[in-house]
Each structure stands twice: as C-alpha cells, then as structure tokens.
Chimera marker file (.cmm) of the C-alpha trace (Angstrom):
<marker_set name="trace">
<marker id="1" x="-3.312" y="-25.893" z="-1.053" r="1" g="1" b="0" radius="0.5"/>
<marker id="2" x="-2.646" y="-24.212" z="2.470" r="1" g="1" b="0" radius="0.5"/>
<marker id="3" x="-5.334" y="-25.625" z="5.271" r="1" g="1" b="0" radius="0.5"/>
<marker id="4" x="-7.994" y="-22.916" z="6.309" r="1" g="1" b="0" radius="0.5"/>
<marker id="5" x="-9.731" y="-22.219" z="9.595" r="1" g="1" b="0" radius="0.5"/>
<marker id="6" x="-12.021" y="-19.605" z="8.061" r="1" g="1" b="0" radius="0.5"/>
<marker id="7" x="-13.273" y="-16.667" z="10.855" r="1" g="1" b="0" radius="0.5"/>
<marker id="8" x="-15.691" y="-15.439" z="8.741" r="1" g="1" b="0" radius="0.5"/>
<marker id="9" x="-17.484" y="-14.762" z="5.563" r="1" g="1" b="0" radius="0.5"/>
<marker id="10" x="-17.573" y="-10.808" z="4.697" r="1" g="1" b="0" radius="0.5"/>
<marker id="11" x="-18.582" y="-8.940" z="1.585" r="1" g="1" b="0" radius="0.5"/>
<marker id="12" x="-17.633" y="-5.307" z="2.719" r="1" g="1" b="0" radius="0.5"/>
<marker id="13" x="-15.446" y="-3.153" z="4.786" r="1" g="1" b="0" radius="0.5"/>
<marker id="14" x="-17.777" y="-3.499" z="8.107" r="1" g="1" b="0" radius="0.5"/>
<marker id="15" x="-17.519" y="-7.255" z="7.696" r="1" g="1" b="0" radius="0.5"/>
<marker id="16" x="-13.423" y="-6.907" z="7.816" r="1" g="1" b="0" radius="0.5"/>
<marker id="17" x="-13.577" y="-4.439" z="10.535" r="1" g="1" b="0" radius="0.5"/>
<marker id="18" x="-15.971" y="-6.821" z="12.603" r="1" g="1" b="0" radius="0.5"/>
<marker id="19" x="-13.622" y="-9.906" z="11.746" r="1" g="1" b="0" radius="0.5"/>
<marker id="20" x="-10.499" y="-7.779" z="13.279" r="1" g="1" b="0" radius="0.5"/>
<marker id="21" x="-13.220" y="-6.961" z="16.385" r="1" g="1" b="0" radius="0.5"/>
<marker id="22" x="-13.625" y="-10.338" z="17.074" r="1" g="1" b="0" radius="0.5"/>
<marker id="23" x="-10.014" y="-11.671" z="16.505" r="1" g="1" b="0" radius="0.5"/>
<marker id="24" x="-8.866" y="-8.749" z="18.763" r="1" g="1" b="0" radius="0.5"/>
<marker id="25" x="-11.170" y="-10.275" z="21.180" r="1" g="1" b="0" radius="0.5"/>
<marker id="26" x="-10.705" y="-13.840" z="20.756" r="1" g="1" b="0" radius="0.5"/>
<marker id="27" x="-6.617" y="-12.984" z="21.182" r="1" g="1" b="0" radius="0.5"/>
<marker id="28" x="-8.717" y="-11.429" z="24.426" r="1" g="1" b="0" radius="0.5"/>
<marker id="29" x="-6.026" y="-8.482" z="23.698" r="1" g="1" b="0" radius="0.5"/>
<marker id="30" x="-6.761" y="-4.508" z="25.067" r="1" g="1" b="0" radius="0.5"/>
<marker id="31" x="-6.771" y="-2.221" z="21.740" r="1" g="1" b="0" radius="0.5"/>
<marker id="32" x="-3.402" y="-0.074" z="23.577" r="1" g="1" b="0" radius="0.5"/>
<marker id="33" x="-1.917" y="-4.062" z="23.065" r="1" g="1" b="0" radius="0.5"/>
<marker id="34" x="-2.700" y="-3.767" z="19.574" r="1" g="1" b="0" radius="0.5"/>
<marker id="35" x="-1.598" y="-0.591" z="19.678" r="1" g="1" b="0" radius="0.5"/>
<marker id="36" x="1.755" y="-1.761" z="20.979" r="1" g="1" b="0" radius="0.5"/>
<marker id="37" x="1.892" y="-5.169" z="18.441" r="1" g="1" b="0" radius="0.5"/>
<marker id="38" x="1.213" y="-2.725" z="15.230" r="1" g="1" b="0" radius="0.5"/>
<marker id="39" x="2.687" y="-0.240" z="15.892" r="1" g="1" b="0" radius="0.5"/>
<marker id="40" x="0.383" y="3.024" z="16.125" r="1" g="1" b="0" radius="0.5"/>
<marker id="41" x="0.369" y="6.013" z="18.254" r="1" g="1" b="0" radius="0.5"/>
<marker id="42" x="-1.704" y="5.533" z="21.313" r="1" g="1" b="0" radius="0.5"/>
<marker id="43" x="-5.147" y="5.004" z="21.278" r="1" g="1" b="0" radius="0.5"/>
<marker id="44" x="-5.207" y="4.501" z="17.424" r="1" g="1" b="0" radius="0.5"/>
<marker id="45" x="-6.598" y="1.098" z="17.490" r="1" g="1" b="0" radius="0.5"/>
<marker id="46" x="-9.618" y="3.076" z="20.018" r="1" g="1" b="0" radius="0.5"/>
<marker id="47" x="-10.407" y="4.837" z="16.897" r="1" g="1" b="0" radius="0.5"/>
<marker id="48" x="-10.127" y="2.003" z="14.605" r="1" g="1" b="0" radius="0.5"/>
<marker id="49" x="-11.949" y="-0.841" z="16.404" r="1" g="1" b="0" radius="0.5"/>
<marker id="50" x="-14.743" y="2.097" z="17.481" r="1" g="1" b="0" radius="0.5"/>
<marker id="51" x="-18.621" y="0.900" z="16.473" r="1" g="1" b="0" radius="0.5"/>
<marker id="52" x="-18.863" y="3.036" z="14.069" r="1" g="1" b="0" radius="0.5"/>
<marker id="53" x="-14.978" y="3.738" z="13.616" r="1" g="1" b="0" radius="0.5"/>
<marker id="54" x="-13.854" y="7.201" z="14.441" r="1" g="1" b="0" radius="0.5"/>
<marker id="55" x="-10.872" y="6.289" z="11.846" r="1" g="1" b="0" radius="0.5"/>
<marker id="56" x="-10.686" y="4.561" z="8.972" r="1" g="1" b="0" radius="0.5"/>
<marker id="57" x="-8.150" y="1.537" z="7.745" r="1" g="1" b="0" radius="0.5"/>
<marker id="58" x="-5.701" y="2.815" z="5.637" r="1" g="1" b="0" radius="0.5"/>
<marker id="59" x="-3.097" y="1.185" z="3.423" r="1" g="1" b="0" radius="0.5"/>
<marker id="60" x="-0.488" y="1.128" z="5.994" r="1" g="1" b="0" radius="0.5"/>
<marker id="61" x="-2.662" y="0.658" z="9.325" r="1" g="1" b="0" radius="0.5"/>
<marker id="62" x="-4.543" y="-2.183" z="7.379" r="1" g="1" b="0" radius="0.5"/>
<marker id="63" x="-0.919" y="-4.333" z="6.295" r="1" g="1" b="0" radius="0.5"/>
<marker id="64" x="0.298" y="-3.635" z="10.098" r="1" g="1" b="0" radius="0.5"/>
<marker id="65" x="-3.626" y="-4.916" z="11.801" r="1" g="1" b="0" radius="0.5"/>
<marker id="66" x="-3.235" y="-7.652" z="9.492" r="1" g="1" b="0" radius="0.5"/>
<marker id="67" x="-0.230" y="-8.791" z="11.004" r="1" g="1" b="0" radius="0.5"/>
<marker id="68" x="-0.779" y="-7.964" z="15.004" r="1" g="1" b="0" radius="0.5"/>
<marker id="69" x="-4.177" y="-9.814" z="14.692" r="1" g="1" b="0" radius="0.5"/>
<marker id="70" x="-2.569" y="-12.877" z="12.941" r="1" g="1" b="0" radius="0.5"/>
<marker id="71" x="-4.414" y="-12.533" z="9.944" r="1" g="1" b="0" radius="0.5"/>
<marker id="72" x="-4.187" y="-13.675" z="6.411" r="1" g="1" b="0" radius="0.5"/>
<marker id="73" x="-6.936" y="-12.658" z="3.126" r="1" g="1" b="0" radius="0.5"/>
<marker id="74" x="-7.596" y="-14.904" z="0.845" r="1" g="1" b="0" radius="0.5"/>
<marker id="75" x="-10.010" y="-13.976" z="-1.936" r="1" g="1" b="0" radius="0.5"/>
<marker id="76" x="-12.398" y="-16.669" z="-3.309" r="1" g="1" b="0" radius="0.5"/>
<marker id="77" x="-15.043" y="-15.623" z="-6.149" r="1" g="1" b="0" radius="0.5"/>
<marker id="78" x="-18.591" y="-14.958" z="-4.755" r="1" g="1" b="0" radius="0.5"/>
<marker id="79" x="-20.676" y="-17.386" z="-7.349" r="1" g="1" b="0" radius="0.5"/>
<marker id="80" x="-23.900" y="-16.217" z="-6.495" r="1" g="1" b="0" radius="0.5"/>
<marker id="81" x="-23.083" y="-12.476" z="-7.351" r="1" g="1" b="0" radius="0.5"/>
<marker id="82" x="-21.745" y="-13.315" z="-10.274" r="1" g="1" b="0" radius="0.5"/>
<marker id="83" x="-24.750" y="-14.999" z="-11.577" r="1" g="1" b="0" radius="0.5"/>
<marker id="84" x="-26.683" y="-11.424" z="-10.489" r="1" g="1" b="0" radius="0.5"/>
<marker id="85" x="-24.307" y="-9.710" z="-12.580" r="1" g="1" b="0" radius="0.5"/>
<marker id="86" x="-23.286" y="-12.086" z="-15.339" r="1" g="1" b="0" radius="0.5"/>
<marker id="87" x="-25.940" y="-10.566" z="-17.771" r="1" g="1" b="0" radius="0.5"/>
<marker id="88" x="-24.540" y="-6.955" z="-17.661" r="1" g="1" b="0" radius="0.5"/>
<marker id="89" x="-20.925" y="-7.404" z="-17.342" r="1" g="1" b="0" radius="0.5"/>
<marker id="90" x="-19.780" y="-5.958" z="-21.057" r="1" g="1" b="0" radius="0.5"/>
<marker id="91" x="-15.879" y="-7.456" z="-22.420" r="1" g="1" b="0" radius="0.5"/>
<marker id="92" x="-13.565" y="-4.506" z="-22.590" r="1" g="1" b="0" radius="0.5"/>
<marker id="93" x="-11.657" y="-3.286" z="-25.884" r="1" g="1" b="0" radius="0.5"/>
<marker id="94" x="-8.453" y="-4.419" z="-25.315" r="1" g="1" b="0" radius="0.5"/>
<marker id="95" x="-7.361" y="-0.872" z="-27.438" r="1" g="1" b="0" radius="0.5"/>
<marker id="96" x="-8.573" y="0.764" z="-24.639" r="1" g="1" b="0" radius="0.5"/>
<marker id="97" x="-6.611" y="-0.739" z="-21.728" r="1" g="1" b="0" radius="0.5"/>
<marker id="98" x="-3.667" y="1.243" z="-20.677" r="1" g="1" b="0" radius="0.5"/>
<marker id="99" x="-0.226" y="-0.859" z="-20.789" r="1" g="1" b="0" radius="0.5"/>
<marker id="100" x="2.774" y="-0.022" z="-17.844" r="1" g="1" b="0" radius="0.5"/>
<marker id="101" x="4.449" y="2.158" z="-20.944" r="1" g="1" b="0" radius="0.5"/>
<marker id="102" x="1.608" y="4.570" z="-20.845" r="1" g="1" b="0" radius="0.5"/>
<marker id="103" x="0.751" y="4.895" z="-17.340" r="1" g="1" b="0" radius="0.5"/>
<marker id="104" x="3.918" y="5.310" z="-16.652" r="1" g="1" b="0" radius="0.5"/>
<marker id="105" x="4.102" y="8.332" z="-19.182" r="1" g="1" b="0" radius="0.5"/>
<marker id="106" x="1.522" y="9.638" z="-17.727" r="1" g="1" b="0" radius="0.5"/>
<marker id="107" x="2.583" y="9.472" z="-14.411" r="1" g="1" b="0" radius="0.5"/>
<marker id="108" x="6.351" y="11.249" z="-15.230" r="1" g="1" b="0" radius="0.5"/>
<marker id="109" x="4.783" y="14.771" z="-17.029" r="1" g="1" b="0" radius="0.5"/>
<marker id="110" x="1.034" y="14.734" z="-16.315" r="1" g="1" b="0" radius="0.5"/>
<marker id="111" x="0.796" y="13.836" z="-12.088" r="1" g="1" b="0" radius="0.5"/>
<marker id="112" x="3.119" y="15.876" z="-10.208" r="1" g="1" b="0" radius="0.5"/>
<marker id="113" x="0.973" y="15.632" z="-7.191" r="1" g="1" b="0" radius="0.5"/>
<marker id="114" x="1.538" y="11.674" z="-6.543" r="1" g="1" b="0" radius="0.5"/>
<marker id="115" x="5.108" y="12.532" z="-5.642" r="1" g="1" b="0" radius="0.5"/>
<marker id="116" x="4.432" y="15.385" z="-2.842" r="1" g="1" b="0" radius="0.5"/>
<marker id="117" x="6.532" y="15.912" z="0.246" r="1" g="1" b="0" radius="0.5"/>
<marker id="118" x="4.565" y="13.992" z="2.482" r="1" g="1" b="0" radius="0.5"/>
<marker id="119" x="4.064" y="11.350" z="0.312" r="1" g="1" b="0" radius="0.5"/>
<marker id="120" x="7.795" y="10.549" z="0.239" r="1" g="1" b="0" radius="0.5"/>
<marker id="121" x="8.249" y="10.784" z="3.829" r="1" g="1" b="0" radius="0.5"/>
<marker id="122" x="5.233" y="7.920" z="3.958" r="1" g="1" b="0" radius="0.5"/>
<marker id="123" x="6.778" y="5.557" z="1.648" r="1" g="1" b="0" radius="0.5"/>
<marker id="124" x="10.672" y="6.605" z="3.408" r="1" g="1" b="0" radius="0.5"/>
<marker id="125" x="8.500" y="5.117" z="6.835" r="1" g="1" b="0" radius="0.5"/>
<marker id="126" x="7.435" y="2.172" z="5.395" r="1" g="1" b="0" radius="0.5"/>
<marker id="127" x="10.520" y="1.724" z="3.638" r="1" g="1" b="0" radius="0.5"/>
<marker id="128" x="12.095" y="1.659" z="6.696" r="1" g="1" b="0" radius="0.5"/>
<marker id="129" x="9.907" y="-1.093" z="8.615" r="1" g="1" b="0" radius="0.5"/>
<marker id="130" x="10.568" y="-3.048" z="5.496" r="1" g="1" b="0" radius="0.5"/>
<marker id="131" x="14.190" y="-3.145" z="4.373" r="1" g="1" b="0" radius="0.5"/>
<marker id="132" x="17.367" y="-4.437" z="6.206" r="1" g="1" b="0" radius="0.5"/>
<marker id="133" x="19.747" y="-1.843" z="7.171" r="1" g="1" b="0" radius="0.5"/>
<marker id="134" x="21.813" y="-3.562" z="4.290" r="1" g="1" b="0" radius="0.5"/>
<marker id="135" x="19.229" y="-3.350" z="1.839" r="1" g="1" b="0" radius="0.5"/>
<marker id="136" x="18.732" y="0.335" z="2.567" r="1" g="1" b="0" radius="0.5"/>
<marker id="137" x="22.293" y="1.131" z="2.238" r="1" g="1" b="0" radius="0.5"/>
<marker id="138" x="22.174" y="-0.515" z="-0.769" r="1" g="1" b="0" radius="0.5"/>
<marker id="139" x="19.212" y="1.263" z="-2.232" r="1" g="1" b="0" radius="0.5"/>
<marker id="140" x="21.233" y="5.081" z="-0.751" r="1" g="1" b="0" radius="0.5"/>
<marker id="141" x="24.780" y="3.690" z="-2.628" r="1" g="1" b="0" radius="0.5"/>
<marker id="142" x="21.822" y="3.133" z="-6.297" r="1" g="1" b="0" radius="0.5"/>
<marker id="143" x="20.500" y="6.436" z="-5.338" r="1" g="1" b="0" radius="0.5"/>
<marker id="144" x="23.350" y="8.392" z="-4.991" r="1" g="1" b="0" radius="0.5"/>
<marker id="145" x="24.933" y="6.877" z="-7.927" r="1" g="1" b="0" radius="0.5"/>
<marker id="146" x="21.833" y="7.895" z="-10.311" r="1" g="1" b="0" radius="0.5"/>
<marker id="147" x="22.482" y="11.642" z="-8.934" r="1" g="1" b="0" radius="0.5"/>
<marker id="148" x="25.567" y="11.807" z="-9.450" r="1" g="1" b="0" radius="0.5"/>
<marker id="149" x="24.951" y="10.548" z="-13.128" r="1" g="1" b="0" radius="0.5"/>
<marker id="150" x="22.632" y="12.938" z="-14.108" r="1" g="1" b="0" radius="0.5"/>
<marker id="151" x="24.582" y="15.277" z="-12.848" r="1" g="1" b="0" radius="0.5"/>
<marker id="152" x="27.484" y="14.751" z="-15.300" r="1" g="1" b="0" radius="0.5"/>
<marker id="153" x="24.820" y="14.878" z="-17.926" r="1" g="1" b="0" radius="0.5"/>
<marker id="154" x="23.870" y="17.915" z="-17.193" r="1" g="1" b="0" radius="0.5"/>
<marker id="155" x="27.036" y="19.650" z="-16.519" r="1" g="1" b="0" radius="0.5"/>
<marker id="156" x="28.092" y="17.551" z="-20.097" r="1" g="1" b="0" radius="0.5"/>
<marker id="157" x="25.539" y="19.624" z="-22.220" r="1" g="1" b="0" radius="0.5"/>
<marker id="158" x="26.246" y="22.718" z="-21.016" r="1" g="1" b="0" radius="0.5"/>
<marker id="159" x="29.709" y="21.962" z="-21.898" r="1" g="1" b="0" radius="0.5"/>
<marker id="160" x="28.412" y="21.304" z="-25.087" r="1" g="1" b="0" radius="0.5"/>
<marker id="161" x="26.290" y="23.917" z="-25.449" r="1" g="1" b="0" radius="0.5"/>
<marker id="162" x="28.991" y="26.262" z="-24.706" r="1" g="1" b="0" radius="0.5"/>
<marker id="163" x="31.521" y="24.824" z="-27.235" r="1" g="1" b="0" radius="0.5"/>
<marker id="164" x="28.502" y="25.173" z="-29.764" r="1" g="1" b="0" radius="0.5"/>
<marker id="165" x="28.255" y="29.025" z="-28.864" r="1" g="1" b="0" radius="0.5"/>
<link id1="1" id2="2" r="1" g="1" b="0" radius="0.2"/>
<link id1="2" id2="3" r="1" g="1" b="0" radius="0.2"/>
<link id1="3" id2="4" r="1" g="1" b="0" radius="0.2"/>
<link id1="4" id2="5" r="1" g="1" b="0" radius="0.2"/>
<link id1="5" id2="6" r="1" g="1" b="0" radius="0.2"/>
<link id1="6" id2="7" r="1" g="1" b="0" radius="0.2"/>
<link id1="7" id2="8" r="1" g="1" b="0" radius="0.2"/>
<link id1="8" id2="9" r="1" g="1" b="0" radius="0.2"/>
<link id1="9" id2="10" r="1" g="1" b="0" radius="0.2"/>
<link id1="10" id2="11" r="1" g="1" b="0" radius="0.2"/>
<link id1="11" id2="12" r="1" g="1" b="0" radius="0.2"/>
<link id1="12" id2="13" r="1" g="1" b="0" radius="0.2"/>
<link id1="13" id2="14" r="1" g="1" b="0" radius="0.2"/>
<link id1="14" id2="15" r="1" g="1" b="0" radius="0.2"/>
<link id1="15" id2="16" r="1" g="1" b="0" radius="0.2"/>
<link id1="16" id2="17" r="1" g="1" b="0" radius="0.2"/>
<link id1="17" id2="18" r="1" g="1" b="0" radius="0.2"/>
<link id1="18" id2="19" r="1" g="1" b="0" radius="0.2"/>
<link id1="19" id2="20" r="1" g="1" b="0" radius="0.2"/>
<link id1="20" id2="21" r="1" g="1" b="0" radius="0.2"/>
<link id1="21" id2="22" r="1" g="1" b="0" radius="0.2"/>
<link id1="22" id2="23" r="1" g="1" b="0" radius="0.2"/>
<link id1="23" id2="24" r="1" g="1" b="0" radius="0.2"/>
<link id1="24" id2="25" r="1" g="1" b="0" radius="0.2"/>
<link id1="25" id2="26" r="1" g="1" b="0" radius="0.2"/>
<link id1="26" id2="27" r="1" g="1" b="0" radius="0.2"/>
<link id1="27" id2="28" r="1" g="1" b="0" radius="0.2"/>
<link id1="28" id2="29" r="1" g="1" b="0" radius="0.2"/>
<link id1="29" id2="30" r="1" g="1" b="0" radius="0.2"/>
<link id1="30" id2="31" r="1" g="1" b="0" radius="0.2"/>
<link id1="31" id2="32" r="1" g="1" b="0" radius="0.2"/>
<link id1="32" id2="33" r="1" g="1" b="0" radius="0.2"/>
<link id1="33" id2="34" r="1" g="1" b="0" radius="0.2"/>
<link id1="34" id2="35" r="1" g="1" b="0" radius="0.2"/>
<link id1="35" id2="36" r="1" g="1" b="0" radius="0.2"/>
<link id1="36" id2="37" r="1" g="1" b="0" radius="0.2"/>
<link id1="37" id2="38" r="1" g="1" b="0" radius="0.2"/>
<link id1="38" id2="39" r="1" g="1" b="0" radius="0.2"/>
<link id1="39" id2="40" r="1" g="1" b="0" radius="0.2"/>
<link id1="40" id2="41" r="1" g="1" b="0" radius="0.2"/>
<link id1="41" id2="42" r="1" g="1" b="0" radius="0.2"/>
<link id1="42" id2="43" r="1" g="1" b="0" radius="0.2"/>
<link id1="43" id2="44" r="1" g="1" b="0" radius="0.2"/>
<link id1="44" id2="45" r="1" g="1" b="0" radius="0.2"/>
<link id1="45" id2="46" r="1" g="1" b="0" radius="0.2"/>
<link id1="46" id2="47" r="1" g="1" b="0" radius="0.2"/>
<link id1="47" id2="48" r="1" g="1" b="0" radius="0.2"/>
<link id1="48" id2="49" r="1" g="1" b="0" radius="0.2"/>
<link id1="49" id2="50" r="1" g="1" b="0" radius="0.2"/>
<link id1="50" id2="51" r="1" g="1" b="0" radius="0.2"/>
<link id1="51" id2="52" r="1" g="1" b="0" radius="0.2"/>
<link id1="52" id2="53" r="1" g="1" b="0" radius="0.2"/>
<link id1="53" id2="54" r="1" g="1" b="0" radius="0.2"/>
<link id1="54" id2="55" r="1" g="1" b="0" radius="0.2"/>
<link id1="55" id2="56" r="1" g="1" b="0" radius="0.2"/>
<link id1="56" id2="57" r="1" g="1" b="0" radius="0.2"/>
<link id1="57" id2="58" r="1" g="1" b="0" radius="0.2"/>
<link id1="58" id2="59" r="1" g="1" b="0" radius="0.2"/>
<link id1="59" id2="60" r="1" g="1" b="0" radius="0.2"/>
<link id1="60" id2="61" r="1" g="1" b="0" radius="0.2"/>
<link id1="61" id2="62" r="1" g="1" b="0" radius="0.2"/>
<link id1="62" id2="63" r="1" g="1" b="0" radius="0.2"/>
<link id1="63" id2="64" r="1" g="1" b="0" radius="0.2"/>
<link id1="64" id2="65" r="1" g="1" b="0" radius="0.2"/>
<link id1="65" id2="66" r="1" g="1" b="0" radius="0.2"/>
<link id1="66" id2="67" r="1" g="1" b="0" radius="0.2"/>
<link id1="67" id2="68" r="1" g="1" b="0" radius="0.2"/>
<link id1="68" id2="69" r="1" g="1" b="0" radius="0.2"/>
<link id1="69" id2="70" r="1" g="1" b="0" radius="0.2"/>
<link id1="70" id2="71" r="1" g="1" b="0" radius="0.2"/>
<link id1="71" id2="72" r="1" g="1" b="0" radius="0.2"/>
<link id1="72" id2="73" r="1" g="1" b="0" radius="0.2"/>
<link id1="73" id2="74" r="1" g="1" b="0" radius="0.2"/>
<link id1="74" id2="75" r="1" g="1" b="0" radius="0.2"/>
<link id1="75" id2="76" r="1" g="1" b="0" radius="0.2"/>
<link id1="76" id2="77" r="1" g="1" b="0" radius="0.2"/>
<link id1="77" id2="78" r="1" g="1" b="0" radius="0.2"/>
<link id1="78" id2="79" r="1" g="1" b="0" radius="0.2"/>
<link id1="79" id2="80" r="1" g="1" b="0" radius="0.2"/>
<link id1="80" id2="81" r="1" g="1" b="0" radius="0.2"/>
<link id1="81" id2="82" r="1" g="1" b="0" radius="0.2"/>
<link id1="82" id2="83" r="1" g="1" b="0" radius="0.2"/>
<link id1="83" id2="84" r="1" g="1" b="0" radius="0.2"/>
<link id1="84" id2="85" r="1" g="1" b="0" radius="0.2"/>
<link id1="85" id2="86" r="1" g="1" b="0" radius="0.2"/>
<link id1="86" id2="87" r="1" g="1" b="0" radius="0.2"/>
<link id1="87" id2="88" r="1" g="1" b="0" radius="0.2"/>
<link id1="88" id2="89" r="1" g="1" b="0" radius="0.2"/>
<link id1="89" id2="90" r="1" g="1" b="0" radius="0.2"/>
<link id1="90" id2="91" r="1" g="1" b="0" radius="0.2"/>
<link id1="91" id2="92" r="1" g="1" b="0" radius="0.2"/>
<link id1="92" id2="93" r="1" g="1" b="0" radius="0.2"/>
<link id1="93" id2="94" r="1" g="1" b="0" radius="0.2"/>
<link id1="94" id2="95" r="1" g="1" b="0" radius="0.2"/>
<link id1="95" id2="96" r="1" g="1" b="0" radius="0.2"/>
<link id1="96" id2="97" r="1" g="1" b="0" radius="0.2"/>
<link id1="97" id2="98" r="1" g="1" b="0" radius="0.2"/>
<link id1="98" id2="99" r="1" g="1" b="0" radius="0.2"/>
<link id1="99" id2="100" r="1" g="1" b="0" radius="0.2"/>
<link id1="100" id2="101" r="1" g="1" b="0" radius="0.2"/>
<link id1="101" id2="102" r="1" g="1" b="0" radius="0.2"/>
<link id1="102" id2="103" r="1" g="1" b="0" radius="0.2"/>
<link id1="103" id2="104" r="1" g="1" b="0" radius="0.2"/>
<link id1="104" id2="105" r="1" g="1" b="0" radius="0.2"/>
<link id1="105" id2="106" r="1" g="1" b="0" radius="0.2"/>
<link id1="106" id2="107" r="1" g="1" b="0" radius="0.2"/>
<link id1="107" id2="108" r="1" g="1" b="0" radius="0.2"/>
<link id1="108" id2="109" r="1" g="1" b="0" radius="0.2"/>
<link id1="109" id2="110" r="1" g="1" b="0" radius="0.2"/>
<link id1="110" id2="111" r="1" g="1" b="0" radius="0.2"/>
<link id1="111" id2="112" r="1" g="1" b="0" radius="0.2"/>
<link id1="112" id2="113" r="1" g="1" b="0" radius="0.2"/>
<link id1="113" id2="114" r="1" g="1" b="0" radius="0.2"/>
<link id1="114" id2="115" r="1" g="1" b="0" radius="0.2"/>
<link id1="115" id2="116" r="1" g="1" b="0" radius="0.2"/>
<link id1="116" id2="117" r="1" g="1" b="0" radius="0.2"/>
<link id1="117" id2="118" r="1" g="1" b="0" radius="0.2"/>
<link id1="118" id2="119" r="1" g="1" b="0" radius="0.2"/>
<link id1="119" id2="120" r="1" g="1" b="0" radius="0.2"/>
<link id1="120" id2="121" r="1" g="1" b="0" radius="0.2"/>
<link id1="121" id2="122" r="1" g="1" b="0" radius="0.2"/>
<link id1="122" id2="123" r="1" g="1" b="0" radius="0.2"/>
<link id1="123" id2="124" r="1" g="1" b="0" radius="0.2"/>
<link id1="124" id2="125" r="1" g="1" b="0" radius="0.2"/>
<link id1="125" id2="126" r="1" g="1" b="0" radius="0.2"/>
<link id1="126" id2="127" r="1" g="1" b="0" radius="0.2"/>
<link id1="127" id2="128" r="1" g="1" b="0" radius="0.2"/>
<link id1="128" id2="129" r="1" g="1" b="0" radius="0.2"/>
<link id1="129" id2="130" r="1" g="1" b="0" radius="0.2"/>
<link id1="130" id2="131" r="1" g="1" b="0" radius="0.2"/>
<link id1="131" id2="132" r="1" g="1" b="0" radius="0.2"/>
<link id1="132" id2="133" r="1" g="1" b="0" radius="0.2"/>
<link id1="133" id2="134" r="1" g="1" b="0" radius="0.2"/>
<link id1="134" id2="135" r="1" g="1" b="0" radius="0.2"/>
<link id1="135" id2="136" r="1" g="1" b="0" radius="0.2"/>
<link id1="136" id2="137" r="1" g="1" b="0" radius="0.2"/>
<link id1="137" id2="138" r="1" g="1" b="0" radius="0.2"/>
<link id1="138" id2="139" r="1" g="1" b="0" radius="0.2"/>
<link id1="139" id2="140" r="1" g="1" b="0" radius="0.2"/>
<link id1="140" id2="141" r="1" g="1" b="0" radius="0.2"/>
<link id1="141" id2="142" r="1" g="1" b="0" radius="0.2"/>
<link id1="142" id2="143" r="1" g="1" b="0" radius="0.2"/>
<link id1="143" id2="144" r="1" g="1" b="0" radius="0.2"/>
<link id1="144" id2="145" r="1" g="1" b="0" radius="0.2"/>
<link id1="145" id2="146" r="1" g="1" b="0" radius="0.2"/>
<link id1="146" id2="147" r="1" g="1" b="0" radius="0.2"/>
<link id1="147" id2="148" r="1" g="1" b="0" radius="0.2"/>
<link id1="148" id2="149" r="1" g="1" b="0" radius="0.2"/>
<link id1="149" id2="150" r="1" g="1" b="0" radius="0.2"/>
<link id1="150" id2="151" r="1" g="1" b="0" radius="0.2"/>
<link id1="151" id2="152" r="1" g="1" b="0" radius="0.2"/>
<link id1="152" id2="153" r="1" g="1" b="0" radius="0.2"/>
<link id1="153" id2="154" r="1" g="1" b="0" radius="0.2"/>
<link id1="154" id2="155" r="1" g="1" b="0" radius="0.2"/>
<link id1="155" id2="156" r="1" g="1" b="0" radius="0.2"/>
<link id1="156" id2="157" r="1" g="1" b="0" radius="0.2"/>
<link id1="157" id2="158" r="1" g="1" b="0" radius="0.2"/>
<link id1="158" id2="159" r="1" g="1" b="0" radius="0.2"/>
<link id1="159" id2="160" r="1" g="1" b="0" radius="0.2"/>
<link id1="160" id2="161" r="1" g="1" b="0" radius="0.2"/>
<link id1="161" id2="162" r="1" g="1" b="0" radius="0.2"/>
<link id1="162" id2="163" r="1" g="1" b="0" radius="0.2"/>
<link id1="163" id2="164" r="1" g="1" b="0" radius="0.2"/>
<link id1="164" id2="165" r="1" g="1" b="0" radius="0.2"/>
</marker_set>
C-alpha cells in the first residue's frame, strides 16, 4: 500500500474545496499561479477558490486542480455512517440493473442530446490535453477509415436497391 500524508478528512464538496484552499496556500501560490499551472482563463481559480465560490468545480476544472495542487483522492468507507444507515439500506434486484448492452441501446436511439455540438468540442479539448500527437493521428487514420466504410455501405444498398427496382 502507497504511504499517506493525509490533509484532511472531508465528507462534502465544501470540505474538498477548503482542502484545495489550504493546499493552494500551503504551496503559498497566488490563484492567477494556479491559474497558469491548470490551465484556466484568467481569474478562474478567483471564482473557484471564492468563500462561497462564484463557480463551481466541474469535471474538467476538478481533474486539472487536482493536478496543479498536487493532489491525489483516495476513498476509504466512512464506518460510522454506515452503521446510521445499515438498517435501511434495501439489496437491489439484480433484474433490475441495467447491463453496458442496454445502456448503450439506450444511449444510440433514445439520447440524442448527450452528443450535442458543444459537447464534442469539450471532449475534442480534453482529447487534446490527453493524447500524443501520435495517438491522435492514430485515432483521425480509425476515424476516417469507419467513414469511409459506411460510406460504401451505403452507396452498396442503393446499388442494390436499384438492381432490385
């Protein structure tokens, strides 16, 4: 097992956002440094590190904090909730529980929304700060490849459908 040096206990979101607060402090860093070290536009980190926060942590801004401040979760079981809650937690029916097949079902003809303009340009940012120029190129060549496939599909059945008229 890794060795610890715990900063703090928390339980909610204001206990992370005071552990950054006091990292940021103990790196005795100014929030346009963190700015800088993360990434963000100017002044973001003002609105972030704010008591109470003008801004919220998001997905992104809460992986790139983690990583200017130095940081690292880890997750341990809170016994003494558990024992408050033991008596009402009920086992779920396992016929209930959606599997990867379904969800991804219902993703493809029932959720158009999750894969909106903006959203792609999101995940095309992070994509970026994640992958290798090779591994991008890569990913483009797969890509390319796919649309290009179902595009001789397509142009296949109406081939098809025009030898069958």
């Amino acid at each position: 097992m890794i060795e610890v040096d715990p900063l703090g206990t928390i339980n909610d979101f204001a206990g992370l956002q005071r552990i950054m607060r006091e990292r940021k402090d103990q790196l005795g860093i100014s929030n346009n440094c963190l700015d800088e070290l993360a990434g963000l536009s100017d002044g973001y980190a003002n609105k972030l590190m704010a008591r109470p926060p003008a801004k919220n942590l998001g997905t992104l801004t809460f992986d790139l904090l983690l990583q200017a401040l130095g940081l690292k979760l880890i997750v341990v079981e809170d016994i003494e909730t558990m024992q408050r809650y033991a008596s009402q937690l009920v086992q779920r029916q396992e016929k209930q529980v959606r599997t990867p097949k379904v969800m991804g079902m219902a993703r493809k003809h029932n959720a158009p929304w999750l894969f909106s303009k903006r959203k792609a340009r999101k995940l095309r940012e992070l994509q970026l700060m994640i992958f290798t120029p090779e591994e991008q190129s890569i990913i483009a060549r797969k890509a390319a490849r796919n649309r290009w496939k179902r595009w001789r599909i397509e142009r296949k059945k109406r081939k098809n459908a025009k030898k069958a008229a």
